[in-house]
Phi, psi and omega in degrees: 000131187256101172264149198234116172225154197261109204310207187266345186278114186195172185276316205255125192299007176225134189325131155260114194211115155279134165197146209209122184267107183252122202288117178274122157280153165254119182302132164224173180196082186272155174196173186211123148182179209308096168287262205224141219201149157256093188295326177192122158277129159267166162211078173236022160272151208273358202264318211270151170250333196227145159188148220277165172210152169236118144273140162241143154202152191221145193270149175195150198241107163312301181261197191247357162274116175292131186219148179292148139223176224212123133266122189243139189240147180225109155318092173281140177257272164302073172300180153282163185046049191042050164266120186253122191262088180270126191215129164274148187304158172266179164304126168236186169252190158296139169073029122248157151277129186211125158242145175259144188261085159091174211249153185312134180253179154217197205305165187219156143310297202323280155278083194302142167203132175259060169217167153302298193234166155220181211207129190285136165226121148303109182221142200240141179215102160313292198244143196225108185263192191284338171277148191256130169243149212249155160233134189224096161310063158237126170182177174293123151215165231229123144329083189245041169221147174281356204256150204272190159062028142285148177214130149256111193265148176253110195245093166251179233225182118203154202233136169259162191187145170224158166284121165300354193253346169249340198210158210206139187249137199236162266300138178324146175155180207231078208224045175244324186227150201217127163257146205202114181232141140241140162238120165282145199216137184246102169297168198237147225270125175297138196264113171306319182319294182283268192329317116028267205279289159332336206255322173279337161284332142291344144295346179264342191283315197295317178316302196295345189259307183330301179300320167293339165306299185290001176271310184313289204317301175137006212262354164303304192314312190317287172321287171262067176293284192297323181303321192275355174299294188301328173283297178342299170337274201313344202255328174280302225250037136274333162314275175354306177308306195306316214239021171280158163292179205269309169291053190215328162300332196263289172010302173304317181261356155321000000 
């Protein structure tokens, strides 16, 4: 509190005393990100339904003032195309805390959620030191549709927060909000059938232009050649027979 007072030489028989209070921040240098994500899901046997994925994120402390802060995780439960996200408050250490705030929503300004529906988990680190403590996002999810060819991303959020009335982030920057996506995917299963089928009417187109080359080419002609050799043969020496004398079978064998 800064007080101002005014001597005695003044127009008024009485003391003039001011006085205006200016708020001391303690500098801190908190920042939040991304440990470890599970990056793609397949799904690609027609069997599977379900499979796990993990978000991590972890809080650290920069600096050399110990401070309370507030995490907040915004979960998606409910995707698109009937994807369901089971997920548990995570697992803490000492002196911290996790709650779920309230029952699934849907977007909000406040919480933004990118599903159809998501779920708050709250979390308080009373006193937050030079060791970084992770919140770890695991659990299944489970496939509750048969339709193929889809992509889904599971998108979850996290927001750091302090008290502004006590404390001031040093240097200034934007290690507060924080995003963690995986994407699932289902492929869409090739129709063998039309492929097949396509495969053998193009061996046949190719077979018949193969064969028309080789007719242009002379190379058919060629072929029956030796067949009309033979018959000619044959034709002279049933002639040769015909017009032999009459002794000359038994002479021969003779």
């Amino acid at each position: 509190i800064l007080t101002g007072h005014r001597g005695v030489h003044c127009d008024t028989l009485e003391d003039n005393i001011a006085s205006h209070s200016v708020p001391v921040l303690l500098p801190i240098n908190v920042i939040l990100r991304e440990l470890d994500a599970t990056r793609h899901v397949t799904f690609k046997e027609k069997s599977q339904h379900s499979a796990s994925i993990q978000h991590t994120y972890q809080v650290e402390n920069l600096g050399s003032q110990v401070v309370p802060v507030n995490v907040s995780l915004v979960v998606p439960v409910e995707l698109e195309s009937g994807f369901v996200w089971d997920v548990s408050v995570p697992p803490v250490t000492k002196g911290t805390v996790c709650v779920k705030a309230g029952p699934p929503y849907v977007n909000s300004s406040l919480t933004p959620c990118e599903a159809r529906l998501c779920v708050l988990i709250r979390c308080t680190i009373r006193q937050l030191t030079s060791e970084p403590i992770r919140f770890t996002l695991v659990g299944n999810v489970i496939r509750n549709t048969e339709e193929v060819g889809v992509q889904v991303a599971a998108v979850s959020q996290g927001l750091l927060s302090f008290d502004q009335r006590q404390y001031i982030q040093y240097p200034a920057g934007s290690f507060h909000q924080l995003s963690v996506s995986t994407a699932l995917e289902v492929p869409a299963v090739p129709n063998l059938v039309g492929l097949i089928v396509g495969s053998c009417i193009g061996g046949l187109v190719i077979l018949g232009v193969i064969c028309l080359g080789l007719a242009k080419m002379g190379f058919f002609q060629g072929l029956k050649a030796p067949c009309e050799d033979t018959a000619d043969l044959n034709k002279n020496e049933e002639q040769k027979e015909a017009t032999a004398p009459p002794g000359a079978d038994a002479e021969t064998s003779l």
